[in-house]
PALUM-77049 format. One record per residue (C-alpha): x, y, z; residue in one letter. Coordinates in nm, 4 decimals. Layout:
REM PALUM-77049
<r X="X" Y="Y" Z="Z" type="A"/>
...
//
This chain:
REM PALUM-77049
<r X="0.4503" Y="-1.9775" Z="2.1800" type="X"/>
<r X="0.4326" Y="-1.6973" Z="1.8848" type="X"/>
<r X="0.2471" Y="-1.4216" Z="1.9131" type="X"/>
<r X="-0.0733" Y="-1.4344" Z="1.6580" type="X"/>
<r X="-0.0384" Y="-1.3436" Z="1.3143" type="X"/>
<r X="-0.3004" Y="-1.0572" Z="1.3697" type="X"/>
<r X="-0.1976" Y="-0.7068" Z="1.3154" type="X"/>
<r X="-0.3638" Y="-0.4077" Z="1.4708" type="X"/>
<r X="-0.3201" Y="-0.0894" Z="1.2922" type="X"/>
<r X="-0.4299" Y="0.2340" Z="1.5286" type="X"/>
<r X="-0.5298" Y="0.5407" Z="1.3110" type="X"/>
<r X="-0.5876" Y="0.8678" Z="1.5189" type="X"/>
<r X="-0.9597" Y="0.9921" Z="1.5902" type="X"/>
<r X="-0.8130" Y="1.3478" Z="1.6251" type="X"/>
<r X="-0.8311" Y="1.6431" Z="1.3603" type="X"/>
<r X="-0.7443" Y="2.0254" Z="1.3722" type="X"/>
<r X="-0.6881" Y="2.2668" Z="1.1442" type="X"/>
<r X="-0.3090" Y="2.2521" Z="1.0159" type="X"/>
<r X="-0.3256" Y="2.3795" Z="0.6331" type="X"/>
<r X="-0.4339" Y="2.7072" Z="0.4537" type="X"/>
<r X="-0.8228" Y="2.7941" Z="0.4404" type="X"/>
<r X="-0.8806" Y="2.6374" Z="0.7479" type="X"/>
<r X="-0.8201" Y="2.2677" Z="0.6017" type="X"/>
<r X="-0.7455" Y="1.9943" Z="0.8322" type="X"/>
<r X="-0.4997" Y="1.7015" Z="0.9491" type="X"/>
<r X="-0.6705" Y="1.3986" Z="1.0463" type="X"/>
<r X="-0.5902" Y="1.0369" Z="0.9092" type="X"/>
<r X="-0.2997" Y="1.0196" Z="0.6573" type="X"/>
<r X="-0.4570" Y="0.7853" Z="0.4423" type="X"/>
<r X="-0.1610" Y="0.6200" Z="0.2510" type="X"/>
<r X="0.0576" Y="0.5946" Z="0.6180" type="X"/>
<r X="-0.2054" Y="0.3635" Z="0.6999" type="X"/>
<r X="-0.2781" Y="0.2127" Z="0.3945" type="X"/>
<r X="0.0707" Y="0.1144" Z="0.2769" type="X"/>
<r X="0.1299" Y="-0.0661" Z="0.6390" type="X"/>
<r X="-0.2334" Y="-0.2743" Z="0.6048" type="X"/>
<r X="-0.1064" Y="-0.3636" Z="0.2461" type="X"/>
<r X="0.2463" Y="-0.5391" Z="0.3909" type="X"/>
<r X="0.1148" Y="-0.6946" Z="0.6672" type="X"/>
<r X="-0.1718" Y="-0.8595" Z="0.4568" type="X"/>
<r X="0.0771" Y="-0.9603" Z="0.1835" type="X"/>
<r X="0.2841" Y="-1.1056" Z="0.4879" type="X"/>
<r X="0.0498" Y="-1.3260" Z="0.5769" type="X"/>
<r X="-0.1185" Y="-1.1071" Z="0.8728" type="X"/>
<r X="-0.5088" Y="-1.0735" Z="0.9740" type="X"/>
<r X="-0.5400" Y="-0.6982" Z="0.9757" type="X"/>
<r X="-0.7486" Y="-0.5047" Z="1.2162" type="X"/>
<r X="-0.8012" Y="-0.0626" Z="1.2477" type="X"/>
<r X="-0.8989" Y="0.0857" Z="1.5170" type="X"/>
<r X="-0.8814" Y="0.4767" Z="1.7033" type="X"/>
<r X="-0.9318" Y="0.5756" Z="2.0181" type="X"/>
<r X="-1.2881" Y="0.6639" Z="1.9695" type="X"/>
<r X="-1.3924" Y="0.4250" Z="1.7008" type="X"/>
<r X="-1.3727" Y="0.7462" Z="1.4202" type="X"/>
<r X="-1.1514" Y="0.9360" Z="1.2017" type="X"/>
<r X="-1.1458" Y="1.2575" Z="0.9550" type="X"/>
<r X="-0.8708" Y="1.1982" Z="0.6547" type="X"/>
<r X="-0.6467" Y="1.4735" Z="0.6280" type="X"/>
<r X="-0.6868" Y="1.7172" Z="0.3479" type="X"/>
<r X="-0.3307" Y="1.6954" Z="0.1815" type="X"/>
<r X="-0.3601" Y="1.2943" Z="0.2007" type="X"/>
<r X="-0.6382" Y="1.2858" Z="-0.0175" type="X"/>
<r X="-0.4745" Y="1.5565" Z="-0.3042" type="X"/>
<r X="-0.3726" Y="1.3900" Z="-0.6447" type="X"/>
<r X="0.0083" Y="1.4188" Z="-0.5425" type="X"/>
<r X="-0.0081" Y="1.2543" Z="-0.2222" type="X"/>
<r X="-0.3008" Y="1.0027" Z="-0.3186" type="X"/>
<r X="-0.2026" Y="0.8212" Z="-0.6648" type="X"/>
<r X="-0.3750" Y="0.5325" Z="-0.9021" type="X"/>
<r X="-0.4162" Y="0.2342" Z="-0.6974" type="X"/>
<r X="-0.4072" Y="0.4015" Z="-0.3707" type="X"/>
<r X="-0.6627" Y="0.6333" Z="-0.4857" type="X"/>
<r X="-0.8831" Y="0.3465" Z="-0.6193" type="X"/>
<r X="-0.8820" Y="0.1645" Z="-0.2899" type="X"/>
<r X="-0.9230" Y="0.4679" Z="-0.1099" type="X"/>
<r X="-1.2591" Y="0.5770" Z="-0.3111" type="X"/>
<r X="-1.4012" Y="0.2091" Z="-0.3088" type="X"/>
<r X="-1.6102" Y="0.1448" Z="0.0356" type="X"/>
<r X="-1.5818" Y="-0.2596" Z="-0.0723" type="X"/>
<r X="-1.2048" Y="-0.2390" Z="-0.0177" type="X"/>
<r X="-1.0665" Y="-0.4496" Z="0.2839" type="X"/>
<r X="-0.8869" Y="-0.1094" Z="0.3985" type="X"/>
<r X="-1.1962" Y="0.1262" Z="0.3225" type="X"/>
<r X="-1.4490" Y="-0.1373" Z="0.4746" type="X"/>
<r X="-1.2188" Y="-0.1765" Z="0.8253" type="X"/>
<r X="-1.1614" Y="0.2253" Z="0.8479" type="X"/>
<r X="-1.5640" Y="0.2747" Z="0.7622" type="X"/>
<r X="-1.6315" Y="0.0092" Z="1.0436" type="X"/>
<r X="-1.3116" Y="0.1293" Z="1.2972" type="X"/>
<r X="-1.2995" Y="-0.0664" Z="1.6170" type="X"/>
<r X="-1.2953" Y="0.1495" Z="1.9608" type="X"/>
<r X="-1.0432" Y="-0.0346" Z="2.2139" type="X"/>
<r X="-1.3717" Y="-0.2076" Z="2.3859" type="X"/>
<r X="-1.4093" Y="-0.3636" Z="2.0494" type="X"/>
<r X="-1.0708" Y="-0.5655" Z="2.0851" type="X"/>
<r X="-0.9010" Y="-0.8456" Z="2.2884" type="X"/>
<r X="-0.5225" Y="-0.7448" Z="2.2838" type="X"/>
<r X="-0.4475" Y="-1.1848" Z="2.3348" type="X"/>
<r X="-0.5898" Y="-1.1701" Z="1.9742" type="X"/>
<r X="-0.2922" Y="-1.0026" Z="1.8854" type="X"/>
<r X="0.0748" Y="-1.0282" Z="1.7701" type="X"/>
<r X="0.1522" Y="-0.6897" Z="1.7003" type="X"/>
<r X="0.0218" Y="-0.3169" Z="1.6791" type="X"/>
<r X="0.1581" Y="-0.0551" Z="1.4718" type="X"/>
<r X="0.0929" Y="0.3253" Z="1.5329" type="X"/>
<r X="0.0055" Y="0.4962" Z="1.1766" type="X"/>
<r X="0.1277" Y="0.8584" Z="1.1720" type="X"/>
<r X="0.0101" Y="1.1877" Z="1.0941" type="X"/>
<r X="0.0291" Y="1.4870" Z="1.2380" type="X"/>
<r X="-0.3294" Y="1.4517" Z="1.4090" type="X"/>
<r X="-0.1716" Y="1.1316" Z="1.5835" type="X"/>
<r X="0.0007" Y="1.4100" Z="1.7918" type="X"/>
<r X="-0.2722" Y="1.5503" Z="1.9662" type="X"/>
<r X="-0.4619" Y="1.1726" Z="2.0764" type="X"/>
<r X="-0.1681" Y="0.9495" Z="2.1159" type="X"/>
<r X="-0.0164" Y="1.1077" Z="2.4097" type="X"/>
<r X="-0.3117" Y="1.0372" Z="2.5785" type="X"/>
<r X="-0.5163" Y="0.7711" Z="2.4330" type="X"/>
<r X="-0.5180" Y="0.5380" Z="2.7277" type="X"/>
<r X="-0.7262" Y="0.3059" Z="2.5539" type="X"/>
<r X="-0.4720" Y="0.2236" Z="2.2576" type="X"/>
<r X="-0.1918" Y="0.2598" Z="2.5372" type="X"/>
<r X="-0.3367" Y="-0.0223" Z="2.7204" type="X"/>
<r X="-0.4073" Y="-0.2669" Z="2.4367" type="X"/>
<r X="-0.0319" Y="-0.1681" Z="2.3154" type="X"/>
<r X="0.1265" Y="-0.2655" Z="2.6857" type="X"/>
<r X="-0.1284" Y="-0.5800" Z="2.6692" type="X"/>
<r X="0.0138" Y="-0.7004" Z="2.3341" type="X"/>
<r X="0.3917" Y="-0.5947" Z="2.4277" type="X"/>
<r X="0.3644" Y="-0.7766" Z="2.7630" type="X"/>
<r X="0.2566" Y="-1.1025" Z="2.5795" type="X"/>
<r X="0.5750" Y="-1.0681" Z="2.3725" type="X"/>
<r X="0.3937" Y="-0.9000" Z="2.0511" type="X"/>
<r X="0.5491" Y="-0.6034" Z="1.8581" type="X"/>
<r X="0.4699" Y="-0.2227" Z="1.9180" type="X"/>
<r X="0.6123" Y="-0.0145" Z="1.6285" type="X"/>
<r X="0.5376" Y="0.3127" Z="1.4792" type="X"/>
<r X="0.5980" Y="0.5178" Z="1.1515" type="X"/>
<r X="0.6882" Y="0.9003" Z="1.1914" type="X"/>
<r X="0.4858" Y="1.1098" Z="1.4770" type="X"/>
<r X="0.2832" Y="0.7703" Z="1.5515" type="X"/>
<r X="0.5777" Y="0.7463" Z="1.8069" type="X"/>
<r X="0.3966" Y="0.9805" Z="2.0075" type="X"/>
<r X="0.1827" Y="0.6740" Z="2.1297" type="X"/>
<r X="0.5365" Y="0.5281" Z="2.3019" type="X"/>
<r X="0.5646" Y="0.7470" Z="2.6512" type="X"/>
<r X="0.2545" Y="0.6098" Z="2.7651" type="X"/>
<r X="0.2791" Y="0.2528" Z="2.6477" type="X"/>
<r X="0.3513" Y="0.1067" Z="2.9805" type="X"/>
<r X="0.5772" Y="-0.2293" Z="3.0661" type="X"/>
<r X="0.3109" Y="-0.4269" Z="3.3650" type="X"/>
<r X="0.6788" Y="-0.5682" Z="3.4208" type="X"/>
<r X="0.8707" Y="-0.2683" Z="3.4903" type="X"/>
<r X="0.5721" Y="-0.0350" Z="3.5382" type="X"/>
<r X="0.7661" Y="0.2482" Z="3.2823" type="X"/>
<r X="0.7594" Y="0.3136" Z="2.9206" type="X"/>
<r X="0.8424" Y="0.0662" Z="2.6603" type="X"/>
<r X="1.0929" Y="0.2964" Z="2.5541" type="X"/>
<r X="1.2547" Y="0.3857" Z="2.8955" type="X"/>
<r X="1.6297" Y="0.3325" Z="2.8267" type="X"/>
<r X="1.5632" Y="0.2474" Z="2.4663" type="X"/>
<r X="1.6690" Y="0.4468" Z="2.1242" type="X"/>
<r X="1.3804" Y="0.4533" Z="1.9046" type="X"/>
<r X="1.3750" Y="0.6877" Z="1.5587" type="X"/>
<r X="1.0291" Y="0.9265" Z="1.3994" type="X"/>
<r X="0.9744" Y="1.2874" Z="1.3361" type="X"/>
<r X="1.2052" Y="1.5269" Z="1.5346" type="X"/>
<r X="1.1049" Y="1.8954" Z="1.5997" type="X"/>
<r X="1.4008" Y="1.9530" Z="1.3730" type="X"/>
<r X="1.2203" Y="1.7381" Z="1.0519" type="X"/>
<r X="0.8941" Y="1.9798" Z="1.1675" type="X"/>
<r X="1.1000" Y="2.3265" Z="1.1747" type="X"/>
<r X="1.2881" Y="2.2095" Z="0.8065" type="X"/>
<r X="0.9055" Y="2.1480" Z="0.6659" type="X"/>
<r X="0.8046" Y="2.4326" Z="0.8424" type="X"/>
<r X="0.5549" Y="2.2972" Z="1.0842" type="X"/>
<r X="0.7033" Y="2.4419" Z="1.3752" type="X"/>
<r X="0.4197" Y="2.6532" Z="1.5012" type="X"/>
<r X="0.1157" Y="2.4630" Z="1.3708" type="X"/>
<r X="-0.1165" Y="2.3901" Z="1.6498" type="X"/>
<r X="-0.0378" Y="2.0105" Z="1.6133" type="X"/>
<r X="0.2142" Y="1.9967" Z="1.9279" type="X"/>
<r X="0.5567" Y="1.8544" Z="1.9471" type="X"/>
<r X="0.6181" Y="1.4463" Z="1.9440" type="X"/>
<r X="0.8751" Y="1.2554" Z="2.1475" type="X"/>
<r X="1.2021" Y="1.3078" Z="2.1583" type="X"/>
<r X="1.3780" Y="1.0339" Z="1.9610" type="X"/>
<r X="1.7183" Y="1.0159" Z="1.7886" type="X"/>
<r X="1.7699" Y="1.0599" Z="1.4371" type="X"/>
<r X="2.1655" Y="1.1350" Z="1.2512" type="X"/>
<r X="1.9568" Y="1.3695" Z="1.0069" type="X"/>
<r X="1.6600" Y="1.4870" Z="0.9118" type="X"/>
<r X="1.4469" Y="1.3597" Z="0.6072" type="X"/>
<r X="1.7001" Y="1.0164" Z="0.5870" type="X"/>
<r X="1.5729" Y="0.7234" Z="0.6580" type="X"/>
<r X="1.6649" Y="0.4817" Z="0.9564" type="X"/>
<r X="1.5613" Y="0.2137" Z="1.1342" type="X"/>
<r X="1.6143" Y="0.0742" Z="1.4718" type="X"/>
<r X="1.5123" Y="-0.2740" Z="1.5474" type="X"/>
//
């Protein structure tokens, strides 16, 4: 049997100061709100949800360059599908992971400092893997993988696996090296700043 057509987007919960005047990281607004837009337009029910049922958007995200027109329209109206789900963001005790067919980890860096250890997202992520869904990620939301456990083999999702994101080498070349963010997962890239796949 297929899994659902439901999507589950996890946004991180975390924020810290990354940028000058004490400005902070938190949700990357369009890395989550580009995904929600392509899995609606596939066809796909679309859930959020954090670790803690919150979020903060980060502070560059929501600057005219990074935040355009239509993005920026959705963004500032509450009656949006994507503003209404992030203003009423499901907790992991709000969701049934059967319900599922797939969860994708937004990025940003805040996604580095609760993914490593949001046991809560883990869990629904090894739930919906296990029942032959899809577990994917966009940039550091690969930080989520390590702890994404297989019930079958009882290690990582990614144990033995090449997987692609946001390399310490993509942070040192946009000069994020000693931000207070942490470092994400090791995971293979040819170069920085090109884009690749691995499916």
């Amino acid at each position: 049997m297929a899994p659902p057509r439901k999507a589950l987007i996890a946004v991180s919960s975390a924020h810290a100061v990354l940028y000058p005047e004490g400005k902070e990281t938190g949700l990357c607004i369009t890395e989550a709100l580009h995904p929600f837009n392509v899995f609606r337009n596939a066809g796909f029910e679309v859930d959020l949800i954090s670790e803690t049922g919150t979020y903060q958007p980060d502070w560059l995200s929501q600057q005219e360059e990074w935040l355009r027109d239509e993005d920026r329209r959705v963004w500032e109206d509450h009656k949006s599908q994507f503003r209404s789900k992030l203003d009423n963001l499901l907790k992991p005790s709000d969701v049934k992971p059967e319900n599922y067919g797939l969860l994708f980890a937004f990025a940003g860096h805040a996604s580095l400092i609760d993914y490593p250890t949001a046991k809560g997202l883990q869990e629904i992520a090894a739930k919906i893997y296990a029942n032959g869904g899809i577990i994917s990620a966009v940039c550091h939301g690969g930080a989520i993988f390590p702890g994404i456990i297989d019930p079958s083999t009882n290690k990582s999702i990614i144990h033995g696996k090449r997987v692609t994101g946001f390399t310490k080498l993509k942070r040192k070349r946009v000069s994020l090296t000693q931000s207070k963010v942490g470092d994400g997962p090791q995971l293979k890239r040819p170069l920085p700043m090109q884009v690749q796949y691995v499916s």
